[in-house]
C-alpha positions in Angstrom: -99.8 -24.2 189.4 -96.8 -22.1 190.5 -94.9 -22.8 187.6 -97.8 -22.3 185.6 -98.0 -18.7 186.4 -94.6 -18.4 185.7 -94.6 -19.5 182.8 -97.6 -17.4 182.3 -95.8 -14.2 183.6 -92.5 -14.9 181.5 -94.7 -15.7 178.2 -96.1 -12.1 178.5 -92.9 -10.2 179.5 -91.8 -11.6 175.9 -94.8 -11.1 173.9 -94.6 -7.2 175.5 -91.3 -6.5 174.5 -92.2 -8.2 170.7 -95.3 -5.9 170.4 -93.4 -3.2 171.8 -90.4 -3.5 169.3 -92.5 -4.4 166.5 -95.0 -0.6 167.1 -91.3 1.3 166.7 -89.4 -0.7 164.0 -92.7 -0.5 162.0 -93.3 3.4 162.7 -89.5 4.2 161.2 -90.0 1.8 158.4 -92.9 3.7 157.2 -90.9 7.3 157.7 -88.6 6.0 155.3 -91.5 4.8 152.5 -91.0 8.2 150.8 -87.3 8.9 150.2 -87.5 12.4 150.1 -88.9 12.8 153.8 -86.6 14.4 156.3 -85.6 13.4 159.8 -87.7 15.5 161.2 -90.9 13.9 161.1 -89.5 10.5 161.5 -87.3 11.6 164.4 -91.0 12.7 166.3 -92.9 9.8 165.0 -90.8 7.7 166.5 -90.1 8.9 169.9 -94.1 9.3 170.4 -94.4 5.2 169.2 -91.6 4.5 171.5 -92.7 6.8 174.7 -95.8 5.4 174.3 -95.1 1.8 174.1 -93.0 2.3 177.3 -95.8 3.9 179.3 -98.1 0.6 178.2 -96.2 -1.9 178.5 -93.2 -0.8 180.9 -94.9 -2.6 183.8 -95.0 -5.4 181.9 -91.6 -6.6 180.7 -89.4 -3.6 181.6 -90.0 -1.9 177.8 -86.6 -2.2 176.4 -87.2 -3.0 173.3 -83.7 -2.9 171.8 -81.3 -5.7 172.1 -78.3 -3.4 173.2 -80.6 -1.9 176.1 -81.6 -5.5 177.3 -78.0 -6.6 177.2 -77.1 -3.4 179.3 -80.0 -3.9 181.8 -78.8 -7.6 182.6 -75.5 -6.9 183.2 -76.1 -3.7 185.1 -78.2 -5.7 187.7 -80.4 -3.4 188.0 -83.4 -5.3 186.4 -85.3 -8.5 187.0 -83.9 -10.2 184.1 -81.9 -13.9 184.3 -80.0 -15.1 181.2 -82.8 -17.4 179.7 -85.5 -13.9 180.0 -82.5 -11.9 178.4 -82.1 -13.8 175.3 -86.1 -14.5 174.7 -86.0 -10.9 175.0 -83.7 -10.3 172.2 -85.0 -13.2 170.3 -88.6 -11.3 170.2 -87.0 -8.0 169.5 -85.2 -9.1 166.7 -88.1 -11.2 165.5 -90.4 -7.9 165.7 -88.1 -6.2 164.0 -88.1 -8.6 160.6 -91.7 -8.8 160.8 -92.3 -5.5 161.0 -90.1 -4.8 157.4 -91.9 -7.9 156.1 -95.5 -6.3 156.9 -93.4 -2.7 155.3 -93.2 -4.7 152.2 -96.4 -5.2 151.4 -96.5 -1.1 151.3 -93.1 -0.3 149.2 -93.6 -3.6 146.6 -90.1 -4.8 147.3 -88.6 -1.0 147.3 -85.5 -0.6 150.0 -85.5 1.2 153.3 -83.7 4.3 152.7 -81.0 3.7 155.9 -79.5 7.9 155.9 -80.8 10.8 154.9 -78.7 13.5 153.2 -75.4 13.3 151.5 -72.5 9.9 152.0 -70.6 10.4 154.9 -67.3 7.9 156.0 -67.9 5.0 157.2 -66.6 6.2 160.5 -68.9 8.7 161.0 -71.8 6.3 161.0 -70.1 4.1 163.0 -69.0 6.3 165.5 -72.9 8.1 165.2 -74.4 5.2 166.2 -72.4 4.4 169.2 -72.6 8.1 171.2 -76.1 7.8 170.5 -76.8 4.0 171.5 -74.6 5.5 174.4 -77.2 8.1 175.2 -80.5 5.7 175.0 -78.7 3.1 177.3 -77.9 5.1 179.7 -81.0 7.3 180.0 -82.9 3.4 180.1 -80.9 2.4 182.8 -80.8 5.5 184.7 -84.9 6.2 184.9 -86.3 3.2 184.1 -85.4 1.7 187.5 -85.5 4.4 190.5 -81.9 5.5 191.5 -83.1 8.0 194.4 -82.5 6.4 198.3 -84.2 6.0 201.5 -87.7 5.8 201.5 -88.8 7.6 198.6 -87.0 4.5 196.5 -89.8 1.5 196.8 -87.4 -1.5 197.3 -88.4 -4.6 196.3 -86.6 -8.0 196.6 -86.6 -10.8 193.7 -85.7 -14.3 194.3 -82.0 -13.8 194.6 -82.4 -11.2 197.2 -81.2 -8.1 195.3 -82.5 -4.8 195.8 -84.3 -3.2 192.7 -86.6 -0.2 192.6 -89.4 1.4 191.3 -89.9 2.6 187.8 -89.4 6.0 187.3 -92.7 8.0 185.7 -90.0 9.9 183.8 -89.1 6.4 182.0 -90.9 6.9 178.6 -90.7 10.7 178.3 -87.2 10.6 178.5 -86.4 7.1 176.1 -89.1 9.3 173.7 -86.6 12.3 173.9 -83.1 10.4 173.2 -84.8 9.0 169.8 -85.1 12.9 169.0 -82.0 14.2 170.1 -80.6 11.0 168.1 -82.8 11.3 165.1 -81.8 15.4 164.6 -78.2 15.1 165.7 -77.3 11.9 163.1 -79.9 11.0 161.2 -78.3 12.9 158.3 -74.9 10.7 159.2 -76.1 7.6 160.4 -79.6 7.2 159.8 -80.2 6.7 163.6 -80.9 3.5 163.9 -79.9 3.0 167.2 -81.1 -0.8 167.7 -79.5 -3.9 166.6 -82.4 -4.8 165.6 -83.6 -2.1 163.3 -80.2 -2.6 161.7 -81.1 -6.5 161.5 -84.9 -5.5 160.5 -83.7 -2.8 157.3 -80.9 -4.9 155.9 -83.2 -8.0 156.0 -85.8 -6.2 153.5 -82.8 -4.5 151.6 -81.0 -7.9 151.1 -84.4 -8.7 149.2 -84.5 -5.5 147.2 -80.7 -6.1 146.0 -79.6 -3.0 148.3 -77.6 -4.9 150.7 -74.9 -2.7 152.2 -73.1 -5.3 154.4 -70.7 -2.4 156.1 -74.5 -1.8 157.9 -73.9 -4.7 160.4 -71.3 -3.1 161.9 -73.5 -0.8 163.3 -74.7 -3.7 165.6 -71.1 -4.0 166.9 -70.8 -0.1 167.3 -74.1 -0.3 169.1 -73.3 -2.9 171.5 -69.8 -1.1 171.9 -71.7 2.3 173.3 -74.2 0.0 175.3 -71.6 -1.4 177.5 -69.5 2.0 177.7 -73.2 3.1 179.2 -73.7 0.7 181.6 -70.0 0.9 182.7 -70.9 4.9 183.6 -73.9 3.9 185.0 -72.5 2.1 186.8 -69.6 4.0 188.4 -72.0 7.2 188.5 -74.3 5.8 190.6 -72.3 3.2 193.2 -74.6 3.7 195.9 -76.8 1.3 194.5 -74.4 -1.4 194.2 -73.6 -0.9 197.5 -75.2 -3.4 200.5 -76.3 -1.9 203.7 -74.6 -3.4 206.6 
């Protein structure tokens, strides 16, 4: 029976962060169905899907929904997550994210997903875009979506390996909301925003179909991961005392 629930428990932490992943991917595919939209709109849009997403379902899995953020979150050690939860996490982000653009297809009849908005900028730029601002999300996840405060205002509670986690913060989703709209005005006219492995994986997979592929595009993912890890290292050293064991 015990296992049963488990497997229960871990089957719905998965299909949260699917539904979860596939509500955002799917709310900036459909920004990007008109060419001539700005940021703006999208850059709002967005941030409302995703606060809202984190408010339902953060109890749930942890509302991550991006496969840079889950990575950061496991090897902060500041969330529930072992190694087989981590990658059926990013398994069922990335799977949201395809069949998001796949349900987007049957809107645009086989059109691409505009990726940037405004004029060509180098290659560097995007790249570099991406990474302060995947920078940004993962450290504002890690830093309010698990309480950071001490003593008995921070709710500890022990998982099966004895480490001490806390409670989620009820600033979580505003603030994940707000980094998609400081991201989406600051770069969407250099980068598109993406932001997430896998929207990257999600908008080149339709453009591949459309004869649009821009292969340069997946190094975005390595540029995303690259400002992930820089975030969790500063989270990290910004806030020792909760890597630090009482005596």
């Amino acid at each position: 029976r015990r296992q049963r629930e488990a497997d229960a428990d871990s089957a719905a932490r998965v299909a949260a962060e699917f539904f979860g992943t596939f509500v955002v991917v799917y709310t900036k595919a459909l920004n990007r169905l008109d060419a001539t939209v700005d940021i703006g709109p999208e850059a709002w849009s967005v941030a409302a899907a995703l606060t809202s997403m984190v408010y339902s379902l953060g109890g749930v899995s942890g509302a991550y929904f991006n496969p840079a953020v889950t990575l950061a979150a496991k090897l902060s050690g500041r969330a529930n997550l072992s190694t087989r939860t981590t990658i059926f996490y990013v398994l069922a982000q990335l799977v949201a994210g395809i069949a998001a653009t796949s349900l987007f297809l049957t809107l645009s009849h086989g059109k691409p997903i505009t990726l940037q908005f405004g004029r060509r900028v180098p290659t560097e730029a995007e790249l570099y875009a991406e990474s302060c601002y995947t920078f940004l999300v993962t450290y504002v996840v890690l830093a309010t979506s698990l309480h950071t405060g001490r003593g008995s205002e921070a709710l500890a509670i022990d998982d099966d390996s004895g480490k001490r986690f806390w409670r989620q913060s009820d600033i979580a989703g505003f603030a994940y909301g707000a980094c998609q709209v400081a991201g989406g005005f600051a770069v969407g006219h250099i980068s598109g925003a993406l932001l997430n492995p896998a929207v990257v994986i999600a908008f080149e997979g339709v453009n591949i179909f459309s004869n649009h592929f821009r292969g340069r595009v997946l190094l975005y993912i390595v540029w995303e991961t690259l400002g992930a890890l820089l975030a969790t290292g500063t989270f990290m050293v910004t806030n020792a005392h909760l890597y630090l064991h009482d005596p």
